[in-house]
KEBA-697405 format. One record per atom (N, C-alpha, C): residue in three letters; atom name; y, x, z. Coordinates in steps of 0.1 Angstrom, whole numbers, plus 5000, padded with zeros to 4 digits. Layout:
BEGIN
["Ala", "CA", [Y, X, Z]]
...
***
This chain:
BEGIN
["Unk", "N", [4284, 4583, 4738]]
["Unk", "CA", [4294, 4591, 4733]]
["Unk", "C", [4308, 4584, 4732]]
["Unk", "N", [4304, 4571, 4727]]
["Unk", "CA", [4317, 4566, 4728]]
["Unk", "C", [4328, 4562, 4738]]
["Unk", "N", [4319, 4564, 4751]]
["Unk", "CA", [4325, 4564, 4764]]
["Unk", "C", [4334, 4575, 4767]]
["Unk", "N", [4329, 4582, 4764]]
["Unk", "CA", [4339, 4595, 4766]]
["Unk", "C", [4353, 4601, 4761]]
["Unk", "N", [4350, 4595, 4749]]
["Unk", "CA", [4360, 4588, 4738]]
["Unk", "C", [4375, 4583, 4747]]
["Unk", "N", [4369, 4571, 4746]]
["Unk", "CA", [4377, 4558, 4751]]
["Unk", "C", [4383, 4563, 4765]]
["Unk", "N", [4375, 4568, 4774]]
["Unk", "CA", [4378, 4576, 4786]]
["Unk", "C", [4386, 4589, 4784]]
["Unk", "N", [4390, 4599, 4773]]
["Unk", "CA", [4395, 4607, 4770]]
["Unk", "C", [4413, 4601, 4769]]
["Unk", "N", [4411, 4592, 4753]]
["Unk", "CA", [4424, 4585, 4750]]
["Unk", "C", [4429, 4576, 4763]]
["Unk", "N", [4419, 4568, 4771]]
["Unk", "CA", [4430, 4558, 4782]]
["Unk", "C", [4437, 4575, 4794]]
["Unk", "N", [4429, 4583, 4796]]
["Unk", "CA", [4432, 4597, 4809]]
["Unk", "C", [4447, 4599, 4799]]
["Unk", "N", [4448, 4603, 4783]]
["Unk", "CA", [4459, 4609, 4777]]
["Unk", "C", [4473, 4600, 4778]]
["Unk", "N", [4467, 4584, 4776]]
["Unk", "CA", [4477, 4576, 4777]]
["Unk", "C", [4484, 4578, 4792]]
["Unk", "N", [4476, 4578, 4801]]
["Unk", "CA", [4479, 4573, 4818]]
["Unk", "C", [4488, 4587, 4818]]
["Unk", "N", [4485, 4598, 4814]]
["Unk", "CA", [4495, 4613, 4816]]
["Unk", "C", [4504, 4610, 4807]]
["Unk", "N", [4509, 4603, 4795]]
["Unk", "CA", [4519, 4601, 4786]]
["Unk", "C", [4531, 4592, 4801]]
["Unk", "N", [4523, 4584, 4801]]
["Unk", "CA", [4532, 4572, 4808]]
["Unk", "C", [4534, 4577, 4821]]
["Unk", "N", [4531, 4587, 4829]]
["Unk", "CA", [4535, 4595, 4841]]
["Unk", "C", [4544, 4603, 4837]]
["Unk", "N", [4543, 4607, 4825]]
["Unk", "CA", [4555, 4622, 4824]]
["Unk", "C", [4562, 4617, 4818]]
["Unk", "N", [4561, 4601, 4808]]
["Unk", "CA", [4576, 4595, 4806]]
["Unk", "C", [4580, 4589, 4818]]
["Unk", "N", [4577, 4588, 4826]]
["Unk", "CA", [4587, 4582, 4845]]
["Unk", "C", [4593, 4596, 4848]]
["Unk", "N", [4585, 4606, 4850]]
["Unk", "CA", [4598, 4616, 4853]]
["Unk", "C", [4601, 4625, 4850]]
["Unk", "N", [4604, 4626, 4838]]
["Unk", "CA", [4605, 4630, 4826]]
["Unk", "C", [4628, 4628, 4826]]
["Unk", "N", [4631, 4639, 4828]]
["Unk", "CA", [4644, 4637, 4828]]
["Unk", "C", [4650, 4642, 4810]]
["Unk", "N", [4662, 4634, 4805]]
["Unk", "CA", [4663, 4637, 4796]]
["Unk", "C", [4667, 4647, 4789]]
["Unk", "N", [4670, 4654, 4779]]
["Unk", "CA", [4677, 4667, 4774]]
["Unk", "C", [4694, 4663, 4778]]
["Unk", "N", [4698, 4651, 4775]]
["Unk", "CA", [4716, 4652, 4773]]
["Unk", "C", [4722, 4651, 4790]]
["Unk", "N", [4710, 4644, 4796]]
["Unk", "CA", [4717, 4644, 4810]]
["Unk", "C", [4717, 4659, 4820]]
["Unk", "N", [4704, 4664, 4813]]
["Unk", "CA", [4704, 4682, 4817]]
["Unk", "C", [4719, 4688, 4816]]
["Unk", "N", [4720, 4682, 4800]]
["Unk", "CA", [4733, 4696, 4798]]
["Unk", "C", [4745, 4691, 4804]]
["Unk", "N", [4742, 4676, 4806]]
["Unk", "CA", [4756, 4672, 4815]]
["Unk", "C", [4760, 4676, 4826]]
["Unk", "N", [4750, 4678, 4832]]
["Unk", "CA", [4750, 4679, 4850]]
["Unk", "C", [4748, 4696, 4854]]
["Unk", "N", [4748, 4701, 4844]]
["Unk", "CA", [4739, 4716, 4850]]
["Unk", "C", [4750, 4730, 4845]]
["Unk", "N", [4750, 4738, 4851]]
["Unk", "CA", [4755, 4754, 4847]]
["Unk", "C", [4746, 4760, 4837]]
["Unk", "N", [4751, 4764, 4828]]
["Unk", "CA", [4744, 4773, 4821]]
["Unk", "C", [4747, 4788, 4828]]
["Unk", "N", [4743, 4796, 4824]]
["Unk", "CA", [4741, 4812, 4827]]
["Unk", "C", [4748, 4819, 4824]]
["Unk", "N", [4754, 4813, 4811]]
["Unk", "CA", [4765, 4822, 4808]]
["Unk", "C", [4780, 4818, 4820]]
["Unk", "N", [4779, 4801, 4824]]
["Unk", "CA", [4791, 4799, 4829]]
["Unk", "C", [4792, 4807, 4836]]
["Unk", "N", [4779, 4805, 4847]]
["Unk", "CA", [4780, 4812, 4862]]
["Unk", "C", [4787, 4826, 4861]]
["Unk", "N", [4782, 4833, 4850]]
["Unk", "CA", [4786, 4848, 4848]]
["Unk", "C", [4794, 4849, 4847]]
["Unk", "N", [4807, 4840, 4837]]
["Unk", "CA", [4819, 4842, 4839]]
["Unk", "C", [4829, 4843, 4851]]
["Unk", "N", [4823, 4829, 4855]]
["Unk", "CA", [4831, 4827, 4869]]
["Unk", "C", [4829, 4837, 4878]]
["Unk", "N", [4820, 4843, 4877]]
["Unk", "CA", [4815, 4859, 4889]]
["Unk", "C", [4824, 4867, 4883]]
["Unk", "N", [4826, 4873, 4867]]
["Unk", "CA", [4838, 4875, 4862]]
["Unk", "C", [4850, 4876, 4868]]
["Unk", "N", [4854, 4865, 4868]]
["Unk", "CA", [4868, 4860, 4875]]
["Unk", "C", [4867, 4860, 4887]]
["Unk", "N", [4860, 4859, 4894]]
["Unk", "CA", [4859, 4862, 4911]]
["Unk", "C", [4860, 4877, 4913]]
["Unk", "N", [4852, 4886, 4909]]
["Unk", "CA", [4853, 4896, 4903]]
["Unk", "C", [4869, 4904, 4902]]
["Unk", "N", [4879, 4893, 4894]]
["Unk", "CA", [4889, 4903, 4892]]
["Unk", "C", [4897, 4896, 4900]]
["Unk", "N", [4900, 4888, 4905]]
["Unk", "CA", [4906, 4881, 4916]]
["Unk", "C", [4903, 4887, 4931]]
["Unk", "N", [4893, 4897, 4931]]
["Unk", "CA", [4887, 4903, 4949]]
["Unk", "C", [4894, 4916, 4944]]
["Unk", "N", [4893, 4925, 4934]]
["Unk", "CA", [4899, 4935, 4930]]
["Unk", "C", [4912, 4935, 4927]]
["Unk", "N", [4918, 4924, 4923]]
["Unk", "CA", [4936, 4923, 4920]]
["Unk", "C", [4940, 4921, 4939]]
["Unk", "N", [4932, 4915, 4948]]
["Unk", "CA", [4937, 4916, 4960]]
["Unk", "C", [4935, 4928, 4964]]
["Unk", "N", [4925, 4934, 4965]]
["Unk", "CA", [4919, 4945, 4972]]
["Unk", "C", [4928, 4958, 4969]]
["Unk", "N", [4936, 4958, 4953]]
["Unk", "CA", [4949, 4966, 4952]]
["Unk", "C", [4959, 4964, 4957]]
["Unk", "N", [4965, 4948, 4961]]
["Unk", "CA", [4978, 4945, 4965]]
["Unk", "C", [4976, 4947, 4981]]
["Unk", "N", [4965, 4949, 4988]]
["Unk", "CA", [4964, 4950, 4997]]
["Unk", "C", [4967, 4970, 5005]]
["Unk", "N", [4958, 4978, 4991]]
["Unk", "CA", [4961, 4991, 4995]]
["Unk", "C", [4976, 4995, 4993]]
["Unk", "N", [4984, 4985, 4985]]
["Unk", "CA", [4993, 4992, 4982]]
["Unk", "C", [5005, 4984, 4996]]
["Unk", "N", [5003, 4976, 4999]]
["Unk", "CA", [5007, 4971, 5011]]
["Unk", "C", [5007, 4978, 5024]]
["Unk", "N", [4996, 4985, 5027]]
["Unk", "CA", [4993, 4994, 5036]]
["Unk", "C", [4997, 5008, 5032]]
["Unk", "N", [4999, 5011, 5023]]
["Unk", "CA", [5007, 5024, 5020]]
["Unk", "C", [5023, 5022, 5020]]
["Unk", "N", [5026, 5015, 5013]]
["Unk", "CA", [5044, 5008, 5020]]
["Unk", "C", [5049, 5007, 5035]]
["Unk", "N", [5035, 5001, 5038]]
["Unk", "CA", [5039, 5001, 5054]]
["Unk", "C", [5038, 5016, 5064]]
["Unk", "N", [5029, 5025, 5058]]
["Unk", "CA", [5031, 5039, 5065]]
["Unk", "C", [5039, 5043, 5058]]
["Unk", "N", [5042, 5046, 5046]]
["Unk", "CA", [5056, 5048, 5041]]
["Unk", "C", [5065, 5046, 5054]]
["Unk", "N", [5070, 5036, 5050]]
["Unk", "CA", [5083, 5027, 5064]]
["Unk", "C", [5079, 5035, 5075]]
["Unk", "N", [5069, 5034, 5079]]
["Unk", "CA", [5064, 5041, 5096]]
["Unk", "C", [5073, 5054, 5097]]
["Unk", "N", [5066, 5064, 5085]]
["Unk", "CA", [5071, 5078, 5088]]
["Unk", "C", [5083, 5080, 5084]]
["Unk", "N", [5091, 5072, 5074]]
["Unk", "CA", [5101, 5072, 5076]]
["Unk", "C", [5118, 5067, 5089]]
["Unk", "N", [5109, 5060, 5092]]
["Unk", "CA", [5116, 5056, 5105]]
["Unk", "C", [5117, 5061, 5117]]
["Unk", "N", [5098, 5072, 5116]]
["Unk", "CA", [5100, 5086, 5126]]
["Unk", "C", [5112, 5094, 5127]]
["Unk", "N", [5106, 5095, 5107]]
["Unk", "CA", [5118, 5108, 5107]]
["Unk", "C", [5133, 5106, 5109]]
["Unk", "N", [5139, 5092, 5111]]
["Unk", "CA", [5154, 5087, 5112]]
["Unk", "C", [5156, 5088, 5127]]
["Unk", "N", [5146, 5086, 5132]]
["Unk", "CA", [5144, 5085, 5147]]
["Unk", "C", [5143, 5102, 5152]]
["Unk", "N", [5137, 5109, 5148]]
["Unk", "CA", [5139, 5125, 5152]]
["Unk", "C", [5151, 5129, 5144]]
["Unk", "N", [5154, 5126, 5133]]
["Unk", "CA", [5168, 5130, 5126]]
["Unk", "C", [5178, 5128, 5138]]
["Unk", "N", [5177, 5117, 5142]]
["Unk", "CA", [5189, 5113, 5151]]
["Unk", "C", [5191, 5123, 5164]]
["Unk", "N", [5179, 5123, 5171]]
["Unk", "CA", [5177, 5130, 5177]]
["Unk", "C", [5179, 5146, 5177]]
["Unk", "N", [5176, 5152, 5169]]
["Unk", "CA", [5183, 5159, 5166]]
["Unk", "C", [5196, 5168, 5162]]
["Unk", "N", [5203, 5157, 5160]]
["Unk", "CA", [5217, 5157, 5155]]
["Unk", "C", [5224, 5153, 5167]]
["Unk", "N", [5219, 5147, 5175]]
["Unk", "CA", [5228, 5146, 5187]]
["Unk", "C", [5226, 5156, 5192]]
["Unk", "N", [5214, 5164, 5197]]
["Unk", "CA", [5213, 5178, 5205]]
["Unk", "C", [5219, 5191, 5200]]
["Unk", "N", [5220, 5189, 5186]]
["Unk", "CA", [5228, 5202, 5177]]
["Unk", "C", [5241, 5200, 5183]]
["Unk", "N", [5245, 5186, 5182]]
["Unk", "CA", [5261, 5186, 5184]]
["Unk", "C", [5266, 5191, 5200]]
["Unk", "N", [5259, 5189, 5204]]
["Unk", "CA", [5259, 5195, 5222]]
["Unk", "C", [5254, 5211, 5218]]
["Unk", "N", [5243, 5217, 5211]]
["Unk", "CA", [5241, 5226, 5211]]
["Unk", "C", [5238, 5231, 5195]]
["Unk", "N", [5253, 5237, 5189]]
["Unk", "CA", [5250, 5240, 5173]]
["Unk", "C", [5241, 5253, 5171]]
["Unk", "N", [5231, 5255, 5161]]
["Unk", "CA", [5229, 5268, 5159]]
["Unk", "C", [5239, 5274, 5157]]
["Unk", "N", [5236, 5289, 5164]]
["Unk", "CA", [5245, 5301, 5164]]
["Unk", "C", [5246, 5305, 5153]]
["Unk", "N", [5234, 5311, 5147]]
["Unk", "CA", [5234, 5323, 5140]]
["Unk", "C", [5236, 5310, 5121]]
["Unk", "N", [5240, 5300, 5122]]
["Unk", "CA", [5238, 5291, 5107]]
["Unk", "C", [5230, 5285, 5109]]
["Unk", "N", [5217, 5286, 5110]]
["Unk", "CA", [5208, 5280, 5105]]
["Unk", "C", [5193, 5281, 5119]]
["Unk", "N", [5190, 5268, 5116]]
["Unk", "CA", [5180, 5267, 5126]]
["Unk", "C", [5165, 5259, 5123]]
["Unk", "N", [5154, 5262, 5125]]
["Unk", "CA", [5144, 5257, 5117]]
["Unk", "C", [5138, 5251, 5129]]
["Unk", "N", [5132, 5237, 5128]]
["Unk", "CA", [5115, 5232, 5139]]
["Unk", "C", [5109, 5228, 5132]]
["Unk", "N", [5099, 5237, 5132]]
["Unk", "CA", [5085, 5234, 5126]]
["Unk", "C", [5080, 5217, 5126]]
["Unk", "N", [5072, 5213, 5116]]
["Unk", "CA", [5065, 5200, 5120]]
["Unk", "C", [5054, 5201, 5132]]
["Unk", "N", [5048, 5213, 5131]]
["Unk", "CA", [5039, 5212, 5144]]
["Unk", "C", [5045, 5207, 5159]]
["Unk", "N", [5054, 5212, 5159]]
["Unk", "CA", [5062, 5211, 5173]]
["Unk", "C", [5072, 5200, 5171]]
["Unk", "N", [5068, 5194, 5164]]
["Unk", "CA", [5081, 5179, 5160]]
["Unk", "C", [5072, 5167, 5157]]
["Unk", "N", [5064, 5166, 5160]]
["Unk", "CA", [5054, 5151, 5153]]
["Unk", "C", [5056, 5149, 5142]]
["Unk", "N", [5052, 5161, 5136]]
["Unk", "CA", [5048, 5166, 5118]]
["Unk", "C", [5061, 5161, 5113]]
["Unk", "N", [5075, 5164, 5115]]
["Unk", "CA", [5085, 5164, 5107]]
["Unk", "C", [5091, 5177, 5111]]
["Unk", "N", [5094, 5186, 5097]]
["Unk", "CA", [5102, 5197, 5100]]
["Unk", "C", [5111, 5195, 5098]]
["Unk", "N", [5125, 5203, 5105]]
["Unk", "CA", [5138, 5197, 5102]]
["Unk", "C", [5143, 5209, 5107]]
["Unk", "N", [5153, 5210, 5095]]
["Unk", "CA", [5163, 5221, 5093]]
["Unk", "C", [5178, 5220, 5098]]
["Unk", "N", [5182, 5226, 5107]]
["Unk", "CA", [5196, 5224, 5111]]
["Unk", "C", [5208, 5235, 5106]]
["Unk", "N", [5217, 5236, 5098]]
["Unk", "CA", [5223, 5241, 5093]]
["Unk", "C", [5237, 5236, 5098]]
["Unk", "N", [5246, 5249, 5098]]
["Unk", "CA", [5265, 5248, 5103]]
["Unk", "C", [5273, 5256, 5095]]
["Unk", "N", [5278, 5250, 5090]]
["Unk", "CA", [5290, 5260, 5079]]
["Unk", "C", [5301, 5259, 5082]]
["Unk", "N", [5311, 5264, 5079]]
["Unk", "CA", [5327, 5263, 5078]]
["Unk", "C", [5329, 5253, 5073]]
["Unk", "N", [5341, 5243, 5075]]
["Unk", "CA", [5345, 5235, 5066]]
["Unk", "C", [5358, 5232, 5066]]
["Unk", "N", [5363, 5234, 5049]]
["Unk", "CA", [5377, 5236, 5049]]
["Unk", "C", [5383, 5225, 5048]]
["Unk", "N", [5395, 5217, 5051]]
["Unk", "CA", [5399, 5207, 5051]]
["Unk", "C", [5412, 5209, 5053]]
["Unk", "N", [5421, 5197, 5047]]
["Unk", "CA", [5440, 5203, 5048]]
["Unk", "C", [5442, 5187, 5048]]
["Unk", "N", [5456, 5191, 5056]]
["Unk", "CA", [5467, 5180, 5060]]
["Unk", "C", [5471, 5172, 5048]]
["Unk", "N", [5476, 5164, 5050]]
["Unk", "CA", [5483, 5158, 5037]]
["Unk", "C", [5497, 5168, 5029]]
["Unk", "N", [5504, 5174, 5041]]
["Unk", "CA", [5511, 5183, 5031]]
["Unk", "C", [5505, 5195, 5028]]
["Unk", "N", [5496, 5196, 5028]]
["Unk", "CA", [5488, 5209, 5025]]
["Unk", "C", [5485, 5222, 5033]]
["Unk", "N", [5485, 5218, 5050]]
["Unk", "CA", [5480, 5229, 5058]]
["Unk", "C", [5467, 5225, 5057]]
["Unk", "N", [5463, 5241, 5060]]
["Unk", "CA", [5446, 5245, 5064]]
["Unk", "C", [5445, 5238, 5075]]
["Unk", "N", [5432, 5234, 5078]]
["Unk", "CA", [5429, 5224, 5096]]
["Unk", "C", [5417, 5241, 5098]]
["Unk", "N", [5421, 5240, 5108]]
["Unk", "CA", [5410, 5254, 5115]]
["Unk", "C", [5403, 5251, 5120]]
["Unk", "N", [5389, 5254, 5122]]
["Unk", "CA", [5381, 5253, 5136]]
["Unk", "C", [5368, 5237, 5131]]
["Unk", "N", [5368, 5232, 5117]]
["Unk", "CA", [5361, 5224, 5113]]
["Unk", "C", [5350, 5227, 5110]]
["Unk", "N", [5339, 5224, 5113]]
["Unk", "CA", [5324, 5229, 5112]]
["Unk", "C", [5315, 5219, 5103]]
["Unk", "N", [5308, 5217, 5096]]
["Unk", "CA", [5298, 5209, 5091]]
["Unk", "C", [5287, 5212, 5096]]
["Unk", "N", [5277, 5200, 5106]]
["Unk", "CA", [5267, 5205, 5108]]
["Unk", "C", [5261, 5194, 5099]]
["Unk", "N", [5249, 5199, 5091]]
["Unk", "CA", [5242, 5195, 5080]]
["Unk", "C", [5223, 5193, 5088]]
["Unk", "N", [5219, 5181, 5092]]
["Unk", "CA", [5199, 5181, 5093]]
["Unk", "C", [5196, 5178, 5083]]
["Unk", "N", [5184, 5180, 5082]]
["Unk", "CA", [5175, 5177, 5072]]
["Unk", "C", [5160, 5171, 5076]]
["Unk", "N", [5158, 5165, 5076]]
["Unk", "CA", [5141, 5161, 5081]]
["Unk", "C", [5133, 5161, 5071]]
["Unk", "N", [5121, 5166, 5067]]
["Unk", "CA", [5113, 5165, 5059]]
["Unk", "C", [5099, 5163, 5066]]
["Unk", "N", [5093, 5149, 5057]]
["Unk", "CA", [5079, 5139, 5062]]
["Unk", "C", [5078, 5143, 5049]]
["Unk", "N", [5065, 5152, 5047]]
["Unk", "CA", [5057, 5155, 5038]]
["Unk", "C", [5047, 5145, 5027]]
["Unk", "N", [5042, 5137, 5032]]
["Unk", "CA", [5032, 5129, 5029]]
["Unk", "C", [5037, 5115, 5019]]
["Unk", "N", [5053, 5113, 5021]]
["Unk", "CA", [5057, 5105, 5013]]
["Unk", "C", [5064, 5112, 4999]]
["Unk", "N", [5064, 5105, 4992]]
["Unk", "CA", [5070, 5110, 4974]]
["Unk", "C", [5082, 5117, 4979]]
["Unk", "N", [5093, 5107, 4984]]
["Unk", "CA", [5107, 5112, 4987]]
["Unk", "C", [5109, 5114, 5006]]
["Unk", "N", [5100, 5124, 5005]]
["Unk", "CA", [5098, 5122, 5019]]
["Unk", "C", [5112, 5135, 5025]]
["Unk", "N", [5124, 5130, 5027]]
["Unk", "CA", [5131, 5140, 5032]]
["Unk", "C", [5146, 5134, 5033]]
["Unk", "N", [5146, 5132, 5051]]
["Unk", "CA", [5161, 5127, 5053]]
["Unk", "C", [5173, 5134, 5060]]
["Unk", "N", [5180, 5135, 5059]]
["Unk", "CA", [5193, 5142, 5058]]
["Unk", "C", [5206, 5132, 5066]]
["Unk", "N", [5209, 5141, 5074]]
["Unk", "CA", [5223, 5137, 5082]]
["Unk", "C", [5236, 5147, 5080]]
["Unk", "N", [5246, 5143, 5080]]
["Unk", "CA", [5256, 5152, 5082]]
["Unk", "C", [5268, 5148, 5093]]
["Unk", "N", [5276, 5157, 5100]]
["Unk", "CA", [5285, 5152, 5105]]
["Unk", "C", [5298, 5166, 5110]]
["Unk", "N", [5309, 5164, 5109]]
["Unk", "CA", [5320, 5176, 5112]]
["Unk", "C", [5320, 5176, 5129]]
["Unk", "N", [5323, 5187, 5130]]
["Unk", "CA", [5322, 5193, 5143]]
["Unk", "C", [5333, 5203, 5150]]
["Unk", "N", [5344, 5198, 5156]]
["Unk", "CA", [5358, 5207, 5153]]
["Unk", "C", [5353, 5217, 5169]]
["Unk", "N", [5351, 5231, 5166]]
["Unk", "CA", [5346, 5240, 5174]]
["Unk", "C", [5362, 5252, 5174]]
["Unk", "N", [5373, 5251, 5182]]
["Unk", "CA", [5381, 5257, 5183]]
["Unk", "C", [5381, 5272, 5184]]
***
């Protein structure tokens, strides 16, 4: 019986002295390692750093179609204000649909316009022709030309 003994305690010793060799210590754990909470933070902050881009980005792409359709509409404004001035509406007022304009509607309007000399004659025969472009999709989406037009 006593064999078994003796053979019990030397087997416990020999597993003591194995698992003190690699046996790593508690202070060097918490030196070298992440806890669980860190990681989560930093996912956190990665987190709001992918989302603060991912805003500056949609709002960048909407500025930039912004600009696009605005530079249509300066580009057909123009366009149209030279063809009025070769050809005014008759009757006042003249409408193009956005359908038939690459989705800008634009209003052409021609009024009288009174104007005097420095000593105070009437000038006759002065016209205001007034466009208007309107691009829907933007907040202030609607641009406007004016120019006189002396029609004797």
């Amino acid at each position: 019986m006593r064999n078994w003994d003796t053979l019990r305690t030397s087997a416990a010793q020999r597993a003591d002295s194995i698992d003190s060799k690699f046996q790593i210590s508690h202070s060097k754990l918490s030196k070298s390692a992440f806890t669980l909470f860190e990681v989560l933070i930093a996912l956190g902050v990665f987190a709001m750093a992918v989302t603060g881009l991912a805003v500056a980005l949609d709002s960048a792409v909407g500025a930039a179609v912004e600009a696009r359709e605005r530079a249509l509409a300066r580009v057909v404004l123009e366009s149209r204000l030279a063809a009025a001035m070769s050809d005014p509406p008759t009757n006042g007022k003249r409408v193009v649909e956005a359908r038939d304009n690459h989705g800008i509607r634009v209003e052409e309007s021609l009024d009288p316009f009174e104007a005097k000399t420095t000593n105070g004659t009437l000038i006759t025969g002065l016209w205001k022709l007034k466009i208007s472009a309107d691009f829907g999709s933007a907040r202030n989406g609607r641009e406007s030309a004016e120019i006189l037009i002396y029609k004797p």
